[in-house]
MIDRENSE-250918 format. One line per field, with one value per residue (C-alpha): residue number from 1; residue in three letters; x, y, z. Coordinates in nm, 2 decimals, m for minus. Layout:
<atoms>
seq NUM_...
type ALA_...
c1 X_...
c2 Y_...
c3 Z_...
</atoms>
This chain:
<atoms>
seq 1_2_3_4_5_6_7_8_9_10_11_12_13_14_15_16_17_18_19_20_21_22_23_24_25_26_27_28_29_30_31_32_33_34_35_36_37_38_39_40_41_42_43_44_45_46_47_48_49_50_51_52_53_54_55_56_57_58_59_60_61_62_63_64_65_66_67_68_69_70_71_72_73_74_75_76_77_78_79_80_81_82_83_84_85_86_87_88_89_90_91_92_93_94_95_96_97_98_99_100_101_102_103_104_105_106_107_108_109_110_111_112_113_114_115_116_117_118_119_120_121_122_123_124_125_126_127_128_129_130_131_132_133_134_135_136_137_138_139_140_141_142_143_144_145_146_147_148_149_150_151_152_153_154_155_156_157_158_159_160_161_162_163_164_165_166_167_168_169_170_171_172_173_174_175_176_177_178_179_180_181_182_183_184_185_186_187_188_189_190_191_192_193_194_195_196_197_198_199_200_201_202_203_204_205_206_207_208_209_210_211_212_213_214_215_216_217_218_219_220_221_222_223_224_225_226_227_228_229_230_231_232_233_234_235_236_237_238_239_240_241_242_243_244_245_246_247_248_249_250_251_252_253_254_255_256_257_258_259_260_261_262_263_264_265_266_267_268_269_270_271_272_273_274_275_276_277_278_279_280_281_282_283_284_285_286_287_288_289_290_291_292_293_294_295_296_297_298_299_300_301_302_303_304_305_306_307_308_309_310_311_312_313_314_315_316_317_318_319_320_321_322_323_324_325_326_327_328_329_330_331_332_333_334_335_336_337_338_339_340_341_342_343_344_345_346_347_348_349_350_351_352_353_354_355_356_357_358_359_360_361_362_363_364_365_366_367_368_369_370_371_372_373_374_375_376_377_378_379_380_381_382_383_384_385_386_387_388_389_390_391_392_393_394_395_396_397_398_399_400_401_402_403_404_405_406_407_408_409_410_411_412_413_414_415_416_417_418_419_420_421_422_423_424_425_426_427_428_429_430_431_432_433_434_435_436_437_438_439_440_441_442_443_444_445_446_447_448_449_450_451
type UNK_UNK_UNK_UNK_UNK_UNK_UNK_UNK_UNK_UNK_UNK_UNK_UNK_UNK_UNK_UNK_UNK_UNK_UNK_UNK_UNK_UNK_UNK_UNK_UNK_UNK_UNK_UNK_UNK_UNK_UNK_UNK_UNK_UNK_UNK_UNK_UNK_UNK_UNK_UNK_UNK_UNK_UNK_UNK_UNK_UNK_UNK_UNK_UNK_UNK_UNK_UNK_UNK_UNK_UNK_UNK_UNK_UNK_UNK_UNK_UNK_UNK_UNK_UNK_UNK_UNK_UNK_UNK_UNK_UNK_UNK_UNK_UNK_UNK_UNK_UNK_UNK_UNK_UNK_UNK_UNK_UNK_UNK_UNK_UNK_UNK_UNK_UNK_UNK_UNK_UNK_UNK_UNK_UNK_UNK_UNK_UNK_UNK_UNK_UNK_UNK_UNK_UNK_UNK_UNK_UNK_UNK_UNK_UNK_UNK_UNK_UNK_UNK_UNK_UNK_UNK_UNK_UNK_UNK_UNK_UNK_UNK_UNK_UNK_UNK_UNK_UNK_UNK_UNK_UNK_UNK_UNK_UNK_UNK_UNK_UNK_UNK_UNK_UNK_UNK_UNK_UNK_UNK_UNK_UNK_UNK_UNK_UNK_UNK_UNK_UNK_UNK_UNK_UNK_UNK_UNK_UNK_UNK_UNK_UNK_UNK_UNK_UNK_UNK_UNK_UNK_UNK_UNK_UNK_UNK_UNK_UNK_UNK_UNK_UNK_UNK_UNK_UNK_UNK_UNK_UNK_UNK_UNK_UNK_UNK_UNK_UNK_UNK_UNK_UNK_UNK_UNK_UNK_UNK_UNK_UNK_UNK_UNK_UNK_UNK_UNK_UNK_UNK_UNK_UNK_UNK_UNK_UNK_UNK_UNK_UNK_UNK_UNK_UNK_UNK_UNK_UNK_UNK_UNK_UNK_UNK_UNK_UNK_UNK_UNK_UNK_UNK_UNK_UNK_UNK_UNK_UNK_UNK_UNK_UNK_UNK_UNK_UNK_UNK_UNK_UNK_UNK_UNK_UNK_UNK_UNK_UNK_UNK_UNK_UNK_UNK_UNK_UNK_UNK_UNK_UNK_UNK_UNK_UNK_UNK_UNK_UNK_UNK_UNK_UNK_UNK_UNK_UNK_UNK_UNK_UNK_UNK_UNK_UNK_UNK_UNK_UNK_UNK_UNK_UNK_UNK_UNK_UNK_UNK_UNK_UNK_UNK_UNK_UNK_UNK_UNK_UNK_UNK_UNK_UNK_UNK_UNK_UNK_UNK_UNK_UNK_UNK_UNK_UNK_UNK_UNK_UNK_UNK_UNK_UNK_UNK_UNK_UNK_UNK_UNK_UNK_UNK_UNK_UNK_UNK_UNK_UNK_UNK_UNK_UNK_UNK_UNK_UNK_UNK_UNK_UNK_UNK_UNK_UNK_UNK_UNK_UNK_UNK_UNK_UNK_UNK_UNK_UNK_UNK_UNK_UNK_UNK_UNK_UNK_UNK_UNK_UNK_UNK_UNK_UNK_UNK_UNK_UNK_UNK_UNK_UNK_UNK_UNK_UNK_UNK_UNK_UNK_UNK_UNK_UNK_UNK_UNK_UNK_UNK_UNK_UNK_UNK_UNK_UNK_UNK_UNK_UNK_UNK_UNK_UNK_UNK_UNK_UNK_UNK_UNK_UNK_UNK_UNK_UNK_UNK_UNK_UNK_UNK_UNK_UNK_UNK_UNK_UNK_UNK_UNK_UNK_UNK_UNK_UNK_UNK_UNK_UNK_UNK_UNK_UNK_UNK_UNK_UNK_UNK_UNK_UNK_UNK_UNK_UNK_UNK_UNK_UNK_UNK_UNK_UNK_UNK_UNK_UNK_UNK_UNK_UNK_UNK_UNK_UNK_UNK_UNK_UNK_UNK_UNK_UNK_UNK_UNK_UNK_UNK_UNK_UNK
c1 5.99_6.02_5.70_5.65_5.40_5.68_5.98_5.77_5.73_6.09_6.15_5.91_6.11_6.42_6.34_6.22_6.58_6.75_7.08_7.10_7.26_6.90_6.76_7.11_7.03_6.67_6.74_6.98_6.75_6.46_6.68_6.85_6.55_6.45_6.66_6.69_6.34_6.37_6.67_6.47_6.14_6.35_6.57_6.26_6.11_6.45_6.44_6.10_6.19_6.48_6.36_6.04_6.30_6.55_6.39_6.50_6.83_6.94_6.86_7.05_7.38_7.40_7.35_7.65_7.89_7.76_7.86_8.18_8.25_8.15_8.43_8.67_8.57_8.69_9.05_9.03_8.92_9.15_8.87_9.00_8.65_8.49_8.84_8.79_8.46_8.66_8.97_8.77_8.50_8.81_9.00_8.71_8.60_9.02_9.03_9.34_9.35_9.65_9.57_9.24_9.46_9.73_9.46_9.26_9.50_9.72_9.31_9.27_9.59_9.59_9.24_9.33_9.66_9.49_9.17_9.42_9.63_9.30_9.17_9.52_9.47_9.11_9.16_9.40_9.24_8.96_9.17_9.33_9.03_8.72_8.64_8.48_8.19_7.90_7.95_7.67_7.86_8.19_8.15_7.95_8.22_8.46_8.21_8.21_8.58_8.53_8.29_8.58_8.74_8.43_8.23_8.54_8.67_8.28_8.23_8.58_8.42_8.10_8.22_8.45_8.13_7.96_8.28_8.17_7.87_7.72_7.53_7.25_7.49_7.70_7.43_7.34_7.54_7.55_7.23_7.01_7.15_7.31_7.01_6.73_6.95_6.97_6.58_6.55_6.75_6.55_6.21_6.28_6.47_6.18_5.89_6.10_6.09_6.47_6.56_6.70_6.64_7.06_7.19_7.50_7.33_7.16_7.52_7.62_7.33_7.44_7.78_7.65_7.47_7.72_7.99_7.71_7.68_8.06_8.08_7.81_7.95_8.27_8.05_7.94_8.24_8.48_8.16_8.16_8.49_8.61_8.75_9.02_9.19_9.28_9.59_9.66_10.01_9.92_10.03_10.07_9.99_10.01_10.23_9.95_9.68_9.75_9.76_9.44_9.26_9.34_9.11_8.87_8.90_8.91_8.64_8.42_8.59_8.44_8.09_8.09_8.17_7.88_7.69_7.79_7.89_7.49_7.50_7.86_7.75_7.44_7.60_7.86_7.68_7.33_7.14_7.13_6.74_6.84_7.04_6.75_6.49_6.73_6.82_6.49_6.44_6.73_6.67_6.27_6.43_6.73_6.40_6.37_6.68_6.60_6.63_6.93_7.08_6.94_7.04_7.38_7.54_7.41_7.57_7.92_8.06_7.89_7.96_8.37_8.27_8.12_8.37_8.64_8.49_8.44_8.11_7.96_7.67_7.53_7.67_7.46_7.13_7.21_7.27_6.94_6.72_6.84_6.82_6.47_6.39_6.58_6.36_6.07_6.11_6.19_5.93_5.60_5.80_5.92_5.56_5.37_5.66_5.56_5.23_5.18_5.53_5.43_5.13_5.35_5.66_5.32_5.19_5.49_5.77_5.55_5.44_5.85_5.98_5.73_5.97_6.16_5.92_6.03_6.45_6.26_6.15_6.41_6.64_6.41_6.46_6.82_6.81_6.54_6.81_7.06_6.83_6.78_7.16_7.12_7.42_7.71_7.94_7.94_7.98_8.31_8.47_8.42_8.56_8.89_8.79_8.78_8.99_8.72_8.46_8.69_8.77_8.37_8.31_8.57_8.38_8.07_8.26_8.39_8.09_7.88_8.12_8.11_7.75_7.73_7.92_7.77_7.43_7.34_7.48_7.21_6.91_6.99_6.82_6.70_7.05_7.19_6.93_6.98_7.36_7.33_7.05_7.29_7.62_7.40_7.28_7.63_7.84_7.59_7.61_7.96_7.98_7.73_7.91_8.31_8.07_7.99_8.31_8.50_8.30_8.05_7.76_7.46_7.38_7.05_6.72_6.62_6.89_7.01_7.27_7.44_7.63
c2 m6.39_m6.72_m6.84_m7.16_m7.07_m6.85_m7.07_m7.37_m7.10_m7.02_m7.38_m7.39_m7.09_m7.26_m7.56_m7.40_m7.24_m7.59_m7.41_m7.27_m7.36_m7.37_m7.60_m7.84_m7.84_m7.87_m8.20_m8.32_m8.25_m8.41_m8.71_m8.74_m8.68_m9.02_m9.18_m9.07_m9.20_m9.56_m9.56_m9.42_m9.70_m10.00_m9.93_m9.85_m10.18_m10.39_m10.24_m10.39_m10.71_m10.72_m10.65_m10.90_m11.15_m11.10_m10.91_m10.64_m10.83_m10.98_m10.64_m10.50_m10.71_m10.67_m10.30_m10.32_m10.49_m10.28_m9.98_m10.11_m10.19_m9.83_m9.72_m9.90_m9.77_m9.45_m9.49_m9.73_m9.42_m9.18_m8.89_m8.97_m9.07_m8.69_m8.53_m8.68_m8.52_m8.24_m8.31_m8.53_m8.20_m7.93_m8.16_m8.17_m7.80_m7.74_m8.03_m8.11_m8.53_m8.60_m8.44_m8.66_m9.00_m8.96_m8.89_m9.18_m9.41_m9.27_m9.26_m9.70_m9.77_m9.60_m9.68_m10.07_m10.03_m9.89_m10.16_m10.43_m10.26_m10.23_m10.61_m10.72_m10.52_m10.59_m10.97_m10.92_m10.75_m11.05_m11.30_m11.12_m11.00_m11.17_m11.37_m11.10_m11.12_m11.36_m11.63_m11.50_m11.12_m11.28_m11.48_m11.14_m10.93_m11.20_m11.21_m10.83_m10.78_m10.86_m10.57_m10.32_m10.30_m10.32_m10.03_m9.83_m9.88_m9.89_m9.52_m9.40_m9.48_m9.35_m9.01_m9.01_m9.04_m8.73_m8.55_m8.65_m8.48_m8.83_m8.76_m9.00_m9.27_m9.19_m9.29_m9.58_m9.90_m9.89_m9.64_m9.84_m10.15_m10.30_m10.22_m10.39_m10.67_m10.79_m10.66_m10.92_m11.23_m11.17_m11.18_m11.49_m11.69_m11.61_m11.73_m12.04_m12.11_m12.06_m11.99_m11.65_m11.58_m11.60_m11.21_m11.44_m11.54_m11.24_m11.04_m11.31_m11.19_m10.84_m10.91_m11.06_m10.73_m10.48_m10.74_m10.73_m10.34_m10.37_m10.48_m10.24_m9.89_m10.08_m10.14_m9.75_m9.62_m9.77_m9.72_m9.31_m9.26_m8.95_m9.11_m8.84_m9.05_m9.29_m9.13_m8.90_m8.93_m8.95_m8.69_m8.74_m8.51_m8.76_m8.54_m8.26_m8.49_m8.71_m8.39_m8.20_m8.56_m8.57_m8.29_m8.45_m8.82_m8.64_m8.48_m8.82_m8.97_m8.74_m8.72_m9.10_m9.06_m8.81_m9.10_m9.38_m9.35_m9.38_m9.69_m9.85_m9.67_m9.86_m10.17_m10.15_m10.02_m10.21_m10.49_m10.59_m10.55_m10.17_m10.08_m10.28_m10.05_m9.74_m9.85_m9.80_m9.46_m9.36_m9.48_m9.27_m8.95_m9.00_m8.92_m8.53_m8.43_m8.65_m8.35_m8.21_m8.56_m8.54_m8.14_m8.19_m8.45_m8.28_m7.96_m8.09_m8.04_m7.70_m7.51_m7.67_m7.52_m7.19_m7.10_m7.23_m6.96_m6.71_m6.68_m6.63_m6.42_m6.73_m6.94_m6.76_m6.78_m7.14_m7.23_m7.01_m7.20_m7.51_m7.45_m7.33_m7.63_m7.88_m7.68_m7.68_m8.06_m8.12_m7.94_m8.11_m8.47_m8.34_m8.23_m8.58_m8.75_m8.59_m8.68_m8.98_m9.12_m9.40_m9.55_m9.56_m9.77_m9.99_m10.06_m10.09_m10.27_m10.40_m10.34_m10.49_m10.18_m9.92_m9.76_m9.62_m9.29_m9.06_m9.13_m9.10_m8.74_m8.60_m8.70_m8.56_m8.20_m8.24_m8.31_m8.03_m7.77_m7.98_m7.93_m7.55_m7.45_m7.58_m7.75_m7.61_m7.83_m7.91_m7.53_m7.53_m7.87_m7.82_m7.40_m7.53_m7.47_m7.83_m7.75_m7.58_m7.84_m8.07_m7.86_m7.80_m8.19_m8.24_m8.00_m8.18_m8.55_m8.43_m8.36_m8.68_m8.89_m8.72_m8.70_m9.04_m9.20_m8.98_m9.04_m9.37_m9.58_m9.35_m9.32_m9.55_m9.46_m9.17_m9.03_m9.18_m8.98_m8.64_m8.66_m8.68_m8.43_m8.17_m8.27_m8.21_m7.84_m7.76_m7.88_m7.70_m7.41_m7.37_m7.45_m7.23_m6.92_m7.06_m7.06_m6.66_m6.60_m6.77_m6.72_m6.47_m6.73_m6.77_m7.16_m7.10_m6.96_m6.81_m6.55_m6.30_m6.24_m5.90_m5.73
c3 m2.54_m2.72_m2.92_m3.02_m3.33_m3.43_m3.43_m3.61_m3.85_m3.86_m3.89_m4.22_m4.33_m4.32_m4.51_m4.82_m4.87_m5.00_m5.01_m4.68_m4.34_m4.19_m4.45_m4.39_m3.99_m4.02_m4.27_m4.06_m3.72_m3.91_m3.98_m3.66_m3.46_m3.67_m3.55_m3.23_m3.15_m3.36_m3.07_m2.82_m2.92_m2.95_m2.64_m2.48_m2.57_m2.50_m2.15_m2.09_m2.24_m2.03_m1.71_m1.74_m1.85_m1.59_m1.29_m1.10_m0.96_m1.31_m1.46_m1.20_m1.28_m1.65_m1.60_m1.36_m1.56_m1.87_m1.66_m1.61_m2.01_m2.04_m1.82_m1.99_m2.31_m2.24_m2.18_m2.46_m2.72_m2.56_m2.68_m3.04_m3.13_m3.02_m3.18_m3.54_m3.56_m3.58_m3.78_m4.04_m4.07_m4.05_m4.32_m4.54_m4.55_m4.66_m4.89_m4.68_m4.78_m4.67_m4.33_m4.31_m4.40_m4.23_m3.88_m4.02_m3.97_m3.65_m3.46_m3.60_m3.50_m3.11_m3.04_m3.10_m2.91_m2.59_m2.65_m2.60_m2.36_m2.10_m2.19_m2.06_m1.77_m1.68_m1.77_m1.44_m1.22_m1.25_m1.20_m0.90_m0.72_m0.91_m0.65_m0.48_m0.69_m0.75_m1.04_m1.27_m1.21_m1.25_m1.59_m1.75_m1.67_m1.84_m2.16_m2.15_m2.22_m2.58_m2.62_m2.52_m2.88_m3.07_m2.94_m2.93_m3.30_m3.38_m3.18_m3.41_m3.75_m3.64_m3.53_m3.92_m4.07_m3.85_m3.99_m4.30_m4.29_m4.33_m3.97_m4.02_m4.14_m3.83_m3.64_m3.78_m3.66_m3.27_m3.21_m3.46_m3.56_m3.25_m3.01_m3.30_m3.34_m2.96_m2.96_m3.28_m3.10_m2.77_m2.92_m3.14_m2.86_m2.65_m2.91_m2.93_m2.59_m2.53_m2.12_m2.13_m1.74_m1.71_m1.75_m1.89_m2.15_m2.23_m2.22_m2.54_m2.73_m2.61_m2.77_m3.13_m3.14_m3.10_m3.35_m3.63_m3.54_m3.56_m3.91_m4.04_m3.94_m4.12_m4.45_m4.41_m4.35_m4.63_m4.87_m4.73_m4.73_m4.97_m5.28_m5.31_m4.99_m5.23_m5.38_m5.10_m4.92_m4.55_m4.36_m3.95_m3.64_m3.41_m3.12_m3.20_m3.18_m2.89_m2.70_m2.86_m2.75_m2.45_m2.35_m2.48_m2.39_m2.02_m2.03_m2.17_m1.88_m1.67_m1.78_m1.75_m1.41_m1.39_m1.62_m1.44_m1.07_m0.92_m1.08_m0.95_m0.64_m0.59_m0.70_m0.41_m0.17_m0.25_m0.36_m0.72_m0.73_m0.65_m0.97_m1.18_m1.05_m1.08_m1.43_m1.53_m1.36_m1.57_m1.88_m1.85_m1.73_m2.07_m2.26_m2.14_m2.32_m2.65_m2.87_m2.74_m2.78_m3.15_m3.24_m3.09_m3.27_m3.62_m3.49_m3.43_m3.77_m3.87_m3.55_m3.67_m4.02_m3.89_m3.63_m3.91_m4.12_m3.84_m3.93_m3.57_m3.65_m3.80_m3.56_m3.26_m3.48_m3.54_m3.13_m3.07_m3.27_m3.18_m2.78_m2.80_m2.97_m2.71_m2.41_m2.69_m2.65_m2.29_m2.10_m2.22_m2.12_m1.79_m1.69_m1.82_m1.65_m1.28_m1.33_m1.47_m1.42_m1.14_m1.37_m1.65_m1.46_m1.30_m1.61_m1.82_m1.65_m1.34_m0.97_m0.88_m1.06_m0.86_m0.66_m0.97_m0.93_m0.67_m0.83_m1.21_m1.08_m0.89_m1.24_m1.45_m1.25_m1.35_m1.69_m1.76_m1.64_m1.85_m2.13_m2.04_m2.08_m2.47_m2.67_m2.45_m2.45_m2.88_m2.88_m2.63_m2.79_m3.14_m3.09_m2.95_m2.58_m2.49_m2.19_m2.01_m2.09_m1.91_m1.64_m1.60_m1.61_m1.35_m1.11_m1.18_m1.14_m0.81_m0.66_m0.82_m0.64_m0.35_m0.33_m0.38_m0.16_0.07_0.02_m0.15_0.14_0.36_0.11_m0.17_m0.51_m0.41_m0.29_m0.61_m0.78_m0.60_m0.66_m1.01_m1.04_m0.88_m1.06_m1.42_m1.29_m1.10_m1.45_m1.74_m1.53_m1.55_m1.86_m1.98_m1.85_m1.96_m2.34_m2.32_m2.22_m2.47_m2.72_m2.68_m2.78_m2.61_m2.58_m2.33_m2.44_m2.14_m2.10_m2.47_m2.54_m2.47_m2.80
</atoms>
């Protein structure tokens, strides 16, 4: 039966071994945990800001069109982003420079082709068919085409730097910097008096913050970089790494579907006041899984190195510890959340953002099971078994859409709610079992393992 007292001790145990694999994961958790909750704080506190300045139906449009950016995004990184994690930590570990320049330079180069590529397209499709939506809508989504390269190249050289093993640095420019820097020009135009009521205006301060986030991952990243690249003679992949990619860029597509579709859902099919109050029912219930957010992007790159090594006894004890700490995490949040979730929206964001509750709750369900299953889908990608990630997310992004056009036009948030609340249960599950097949790792830690 898991103990908390005795896993804080194991954690203790860990970190006075500077050599080990625990003392590594429990610096990196530390650190990422960090800053995790700076992100957590100051996106907390921008959401607040944001939805006194704009109100639930200017909330509820630059949430939209942010949705949309998002989607484009992911054909626009073709899962390169996730697949240089790693390459970059595989390339490393064999000292293999040529490899790592040669994959450096194919992932800038077809990143900023397709970034182009789906501007060109988008820009068309507004001028085709943007009448359809309102002017304020219409000149965001315009505005918003620009962010399309910058968050894409800026999630590339991010991901490097997690191969790296620079994991905090990775983490740096668009979870810290871009989110403190709009937080930053907010808070001063406001003091000055400066109408930011406009969600236009507020998406160009949106954009200034992720091009100054832009140019600091750039800073990190050529700073970070191994010197031995220098001299290497790059050596390309690209036929082998298109196709390992596209695994992975399908299976981003897909949980953005599951991320995203309550949102574009509500948009159609409601008012704009509706995705404002949603928005902040999902940006509460994003809190429960903080520390799997946190433990899975320091475990990338070892469970590459362990499974590299085939090293799987330690690679079990490492995905134990870190799953009971995710559900360690989750729990308490999930159970303050039920019952003091409806003062804490009154109080924070307002009486106008009330009804936010009964969605906040019924999400919460689905992201405690999410964080139940553990890191599942790190274990699967960075093993080789993206396939069955994807074909697990495409299960799950079936039924979210299905659910949701379904029920949203019927019960509106709530619906919205319910269908992603199933679609995160119905996808972890699934992928939880593909994991012990595979693999014969146990990601949960409420089930052992079987020898």
């Amino acid at each position: 039966m898991f103990s908390p007292i005795r896993f804080i001790k194991r954690i203790n145990s860990a970190r006075s071994r500077p050599g080990s694999l625990g003392a590594a994961l429990v610096k990196g958790a530390v650190g990422t945990a960090a800053i995790k909750l700076a992100y957590a704080a100051i996106a907390f506190a921008t959401s607040i800001v944001l939805a006194k300045l704009l109100a639930p139906s200017g909330y509820g449009i630059f949430s939209y069109v942010i949705a949309l950016v998002a989607l484009l995004t992911i054909p626009s990184e073709l899962g390169i982003p996730n697949l240089a994690v790693r390459e970059i930590a595989m390339a490393h570990t064999r000292k293999d420079w040529g490899r790592m320049r040669g994959f450096i330079v194919w992932a800038h180069r077809t990143v900023a082709l397709t970034s182009c590529t789906l501007i060109l397209m988008a820009a068309i499709a507004l001028l085709l068919w943007g009448e359809r939506f309102g002017p304020g809508k219409l000149a965001c989504m315009w505005l918003a085409l620009i962010l399309v390269p910058l968050v894409s190249l800026g999630a590339l050289r991010d991901a490097m730097l997690r191969g790296l093993r620079k994991v905090l640095l990775g983490q740096l420019s668009q979870p810290i910097i871009r989110p403190l820097v709009l937080l930053i020009a907010l808070s001063l135009l406001w003091q000055f008096g400066i109408e930011l009521a406009s969600p236009v205006r507020v998406m160009g301060l949106h954009i200034m913050s992720v091009a100054f986030a832009f140019l600091c991952g750039l800073f990190l990243f050529l700073r970070n970089k191994p010197a031995e690249l220098r001299g290497a003679q790059s050596r390309f992949q690209s036929a082998i790494w298109l196709r390992s990619s596209m695994p992975f860029g399908m299976t981003a597509a897909l949980q953005l579907i599951n991320g995203r579709t309550d949102i574009l859902a509500l948009g159609f099919f409601q008012a704009d006041a509706d995705v404002g109050i949603y928005r902040v029912a999902v940006q509460l219930a994003a809190v429960v899984i903080f520390g799997m957010q946190a433990v899975a992007t320091i475990q990338g790159p070892h469970i590459a190195h362990l499974y590299a090594k085939g090293d799987m006894q330690k690679l079990q004890q490492m995905m134990t510890r870190s799953a009971q700490a995710i559900l360690l995490f989750a729990l308490p949040i999930v159970i303050v959340i039920v019952l003091f979730g409806e003062f804490i929206i009154r109080t924070v964001y307002g009486p106008a953002f009330e009804t936010a509750y009964l969605p906040l709750v019924i999400l919460c369900v689905g992201q405690l099971v999410n964080a139940s299953m553990g890191s599942v889908a790190s274990l699967l990608n960075m093993t080789g078994h993206e396939r069955d990630t994807t074909k697990s997310v495409f299960v799950g992004a079936i039924v979210n859409v299905v659910l949701n056009l379904s029920l949203v036009p019927v019960w509106g948030m709530t619906g919205a709610a319910v269908a992603t609340s199933t679609t995160l249960i119905v996808w972890n599950l699934i992928m939880w079992r593909k994991a012990r097949l595979r693999t014969g790792i146990e990601t949960s830690p409420l089930f052992r393992r079987r020898p």
